[in-house]
BAFIVO-828558 format. One record per atom (N, C-alpha, C): residue number from 1; atom name; x negated, z, y negated. Coordinates in Angstrom, 3 decimals. Layout:
# residues N
  vose  lummar        xx        zz        yy
   NUM      CA         X         Z         Y
...
# end
This chain:
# residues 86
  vose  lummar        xx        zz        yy
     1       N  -102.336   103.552   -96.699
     1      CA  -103.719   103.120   -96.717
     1       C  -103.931   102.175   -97.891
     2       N  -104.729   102.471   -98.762
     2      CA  -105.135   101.538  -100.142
     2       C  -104.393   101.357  -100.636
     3       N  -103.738   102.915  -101.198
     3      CA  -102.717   103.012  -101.798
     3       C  -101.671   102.194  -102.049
     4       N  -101.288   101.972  -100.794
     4      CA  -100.128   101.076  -100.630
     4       C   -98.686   102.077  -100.199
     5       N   -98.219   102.245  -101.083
     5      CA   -96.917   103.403  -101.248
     5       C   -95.204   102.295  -100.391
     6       N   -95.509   103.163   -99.342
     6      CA   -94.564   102.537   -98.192
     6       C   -92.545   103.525   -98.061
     7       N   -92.468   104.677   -99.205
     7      CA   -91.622   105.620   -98.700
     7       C   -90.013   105.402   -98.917
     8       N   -89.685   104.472   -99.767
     8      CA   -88.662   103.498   -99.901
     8       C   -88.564   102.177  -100.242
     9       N   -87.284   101.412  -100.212
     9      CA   -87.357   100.107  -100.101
     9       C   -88.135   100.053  -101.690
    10       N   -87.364   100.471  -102.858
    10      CA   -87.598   100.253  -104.209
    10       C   -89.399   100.784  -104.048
    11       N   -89.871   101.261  -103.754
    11      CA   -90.670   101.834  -104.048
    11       C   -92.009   101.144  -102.990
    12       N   -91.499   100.352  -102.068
    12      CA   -92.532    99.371  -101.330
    12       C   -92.536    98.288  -102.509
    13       N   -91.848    97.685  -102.561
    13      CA   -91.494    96.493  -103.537
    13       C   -92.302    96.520  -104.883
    14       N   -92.257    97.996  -105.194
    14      CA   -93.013    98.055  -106.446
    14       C   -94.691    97.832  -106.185
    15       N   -94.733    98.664  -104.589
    15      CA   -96.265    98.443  -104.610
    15       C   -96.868    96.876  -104.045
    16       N   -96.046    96.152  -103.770
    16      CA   -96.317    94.861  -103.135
    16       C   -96.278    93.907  -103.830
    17       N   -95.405    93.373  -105.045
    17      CA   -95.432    92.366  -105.628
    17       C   -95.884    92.600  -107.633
    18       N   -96.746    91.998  -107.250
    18      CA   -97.126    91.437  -108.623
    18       C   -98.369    92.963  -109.030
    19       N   -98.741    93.059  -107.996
    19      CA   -99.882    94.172  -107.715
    19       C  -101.055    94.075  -107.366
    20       N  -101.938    94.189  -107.858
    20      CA  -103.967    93.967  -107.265
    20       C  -103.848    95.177  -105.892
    21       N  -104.436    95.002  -105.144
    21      CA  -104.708    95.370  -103.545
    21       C  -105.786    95.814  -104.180
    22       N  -106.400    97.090  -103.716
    22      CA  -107.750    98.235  -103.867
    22       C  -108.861    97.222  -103.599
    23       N  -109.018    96.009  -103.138
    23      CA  -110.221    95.335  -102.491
    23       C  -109.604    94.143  -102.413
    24       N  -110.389    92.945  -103.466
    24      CA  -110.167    91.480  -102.788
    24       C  -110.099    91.234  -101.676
    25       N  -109.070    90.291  -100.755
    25      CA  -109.513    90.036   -99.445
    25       C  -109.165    88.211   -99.790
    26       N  -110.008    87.915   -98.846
    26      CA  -109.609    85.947   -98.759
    26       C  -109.704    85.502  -100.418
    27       N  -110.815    86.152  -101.334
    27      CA  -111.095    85.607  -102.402
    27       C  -109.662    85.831  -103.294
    28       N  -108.517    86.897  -103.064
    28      CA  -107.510    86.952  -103.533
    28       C  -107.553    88.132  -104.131
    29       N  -106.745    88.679  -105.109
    29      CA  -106.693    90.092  -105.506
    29       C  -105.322    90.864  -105.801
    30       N  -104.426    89.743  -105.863
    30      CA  -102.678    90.474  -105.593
    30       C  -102.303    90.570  -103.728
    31       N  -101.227    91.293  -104.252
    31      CA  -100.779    91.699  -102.586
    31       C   -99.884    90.860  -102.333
    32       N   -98.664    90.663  -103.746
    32      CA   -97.584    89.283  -103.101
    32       C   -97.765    88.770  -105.077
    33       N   -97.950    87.497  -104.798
    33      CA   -97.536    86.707  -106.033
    33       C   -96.004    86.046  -105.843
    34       N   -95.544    86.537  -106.736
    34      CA   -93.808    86.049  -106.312
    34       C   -93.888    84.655  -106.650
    35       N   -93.810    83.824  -106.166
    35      CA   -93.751    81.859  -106.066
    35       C   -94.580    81.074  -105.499
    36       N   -95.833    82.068  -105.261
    36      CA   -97.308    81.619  -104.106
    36       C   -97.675    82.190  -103.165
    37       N   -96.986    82.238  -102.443
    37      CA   -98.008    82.619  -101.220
    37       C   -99.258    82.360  -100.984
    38       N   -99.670    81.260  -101.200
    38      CA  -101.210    81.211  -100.699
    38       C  -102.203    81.844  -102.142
    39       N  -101.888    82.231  -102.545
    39      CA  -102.465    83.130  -103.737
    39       C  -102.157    84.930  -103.616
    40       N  -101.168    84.789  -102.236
    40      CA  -100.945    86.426  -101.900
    40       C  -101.543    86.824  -100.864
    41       N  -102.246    88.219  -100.672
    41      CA  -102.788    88.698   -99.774
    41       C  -101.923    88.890   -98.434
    42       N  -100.560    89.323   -98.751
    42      CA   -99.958    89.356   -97.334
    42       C   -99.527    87.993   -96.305
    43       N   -99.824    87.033   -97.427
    43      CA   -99.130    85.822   -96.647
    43       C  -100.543    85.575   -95.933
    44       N  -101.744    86.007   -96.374
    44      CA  -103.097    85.284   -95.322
    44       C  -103.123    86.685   -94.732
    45       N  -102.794    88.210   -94.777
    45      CA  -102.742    88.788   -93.138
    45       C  -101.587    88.347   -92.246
    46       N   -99.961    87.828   -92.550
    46      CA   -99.535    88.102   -91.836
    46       C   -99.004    86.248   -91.347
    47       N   -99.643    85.100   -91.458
    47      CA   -99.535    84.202   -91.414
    47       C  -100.040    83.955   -89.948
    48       N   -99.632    82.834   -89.088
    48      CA  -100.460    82.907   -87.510
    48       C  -101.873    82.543   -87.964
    49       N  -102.622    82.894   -86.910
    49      CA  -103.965    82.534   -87.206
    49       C  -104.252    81.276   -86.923
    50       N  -103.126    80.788   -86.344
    50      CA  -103.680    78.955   -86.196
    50       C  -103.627    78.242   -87.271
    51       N  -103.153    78.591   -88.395
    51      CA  -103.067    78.384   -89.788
    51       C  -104.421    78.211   -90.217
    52       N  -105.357    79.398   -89.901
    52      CA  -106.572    79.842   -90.644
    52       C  -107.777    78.541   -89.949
    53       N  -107.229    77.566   -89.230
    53      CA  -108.412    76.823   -89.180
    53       C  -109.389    77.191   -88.466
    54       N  -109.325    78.327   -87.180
    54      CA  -110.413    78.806   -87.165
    54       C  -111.495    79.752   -87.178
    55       N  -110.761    80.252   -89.160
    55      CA  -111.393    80.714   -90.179
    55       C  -110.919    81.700   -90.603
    56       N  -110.104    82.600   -89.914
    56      CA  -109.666    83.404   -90.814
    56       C  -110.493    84.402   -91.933
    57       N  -109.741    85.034   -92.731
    57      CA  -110.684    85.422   -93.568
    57       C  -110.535    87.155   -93.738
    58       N  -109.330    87.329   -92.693
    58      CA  -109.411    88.866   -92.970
    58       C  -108.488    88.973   -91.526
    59       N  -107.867    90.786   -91.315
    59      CA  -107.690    91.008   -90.297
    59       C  -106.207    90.847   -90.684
    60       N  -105.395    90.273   -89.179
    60      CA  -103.896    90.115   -89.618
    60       C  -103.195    91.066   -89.233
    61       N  -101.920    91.245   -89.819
    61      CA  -101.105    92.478   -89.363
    61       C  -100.096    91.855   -88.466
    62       N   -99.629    92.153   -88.147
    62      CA   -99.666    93.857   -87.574
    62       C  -101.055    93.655   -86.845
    63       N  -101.751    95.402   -87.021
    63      CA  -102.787    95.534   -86.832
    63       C  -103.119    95.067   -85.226
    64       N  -104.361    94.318   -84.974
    64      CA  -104.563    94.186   -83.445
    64       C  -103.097    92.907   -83.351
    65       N  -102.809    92.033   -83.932
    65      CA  -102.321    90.465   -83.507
    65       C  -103.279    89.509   -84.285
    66       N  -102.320    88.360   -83.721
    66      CA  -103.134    87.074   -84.535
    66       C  -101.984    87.009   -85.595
    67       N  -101.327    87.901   -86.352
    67      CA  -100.641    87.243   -87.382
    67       C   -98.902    87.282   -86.291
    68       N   -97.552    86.988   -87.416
    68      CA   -96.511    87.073   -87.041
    68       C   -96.429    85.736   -86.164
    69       N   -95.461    85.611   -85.644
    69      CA   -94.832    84.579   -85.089
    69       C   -94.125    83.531   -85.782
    70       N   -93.938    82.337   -86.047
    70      CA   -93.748    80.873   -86.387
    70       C   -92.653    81.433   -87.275
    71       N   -91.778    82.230   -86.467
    71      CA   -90.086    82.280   -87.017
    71       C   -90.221    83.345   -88.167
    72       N   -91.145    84.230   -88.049
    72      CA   -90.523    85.877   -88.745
    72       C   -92.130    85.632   -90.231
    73       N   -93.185    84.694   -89.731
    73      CA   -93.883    84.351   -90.668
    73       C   -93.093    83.088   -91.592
    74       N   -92.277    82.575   -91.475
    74      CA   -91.722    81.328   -91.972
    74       C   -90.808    82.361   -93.334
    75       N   -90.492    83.111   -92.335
    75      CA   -89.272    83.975   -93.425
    75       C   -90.264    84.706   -94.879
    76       N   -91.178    85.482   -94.115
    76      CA   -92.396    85.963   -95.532
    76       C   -92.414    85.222   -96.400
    77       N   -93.187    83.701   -95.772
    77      CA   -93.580    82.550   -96.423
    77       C   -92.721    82.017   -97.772
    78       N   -90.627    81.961   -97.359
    78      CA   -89.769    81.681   -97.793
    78       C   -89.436    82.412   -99.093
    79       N   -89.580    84.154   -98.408
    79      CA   -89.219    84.807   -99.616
    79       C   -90.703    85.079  -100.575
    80       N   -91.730    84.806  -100.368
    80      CA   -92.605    84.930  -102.070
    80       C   -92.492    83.330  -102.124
    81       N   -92.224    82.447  -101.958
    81      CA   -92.200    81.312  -102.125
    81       C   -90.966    80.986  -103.162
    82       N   -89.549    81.948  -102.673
    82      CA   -88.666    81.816  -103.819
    82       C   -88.313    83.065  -104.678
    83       N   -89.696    83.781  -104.915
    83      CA   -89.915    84.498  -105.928
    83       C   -90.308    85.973  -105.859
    84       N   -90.339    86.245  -104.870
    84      CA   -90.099    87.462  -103.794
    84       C   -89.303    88.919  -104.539
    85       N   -88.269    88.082  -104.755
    85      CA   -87.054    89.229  -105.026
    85       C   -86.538    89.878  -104.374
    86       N   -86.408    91.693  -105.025
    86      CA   -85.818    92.747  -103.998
    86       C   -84.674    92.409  -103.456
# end
């Protein structure tokens, strides 16, 4: 979906980092910025929504939650934070 090419590891990676997403979401337009998360689209779908203030600004994944859990969102957070290498 929005041409987001899922069919191997190398080949997710390519479509996820350092890539514009088909549609701004949360005033953002990459999918992962490798060293920011809060400048990446996946870290504001898949972040808890108690984060969002409220406010969230788009729908979180996995589709139909509020966003990952404390432990498995911490890890996302970690790896575009230290560069988001394959």
């Amino acid at each position: 979906q929005g041409g987001l090419m899922m069919t191997d590891i190398q080949t997710s990676y390519d479509s996820l980092v350092g890539v514009d997403a088909t549609m701004a979401t949360c005033n953002l337009t990459a999918r992962v910025v490798a060293g920011a998360p809060d400048d990446s689209i996946m870290w504001m779908r898949v972040r808890p929504i108690a984060m969002d203030n409220g406010m969230p600004c788009t729908n979180k994944m996995p589709q139909g939650s509020d966003g990952l859990g404390d432990a498995d969102a911490q890890v996302v957070y970690d790896w575009i934070a230290a560069g988001a290498l394959p």
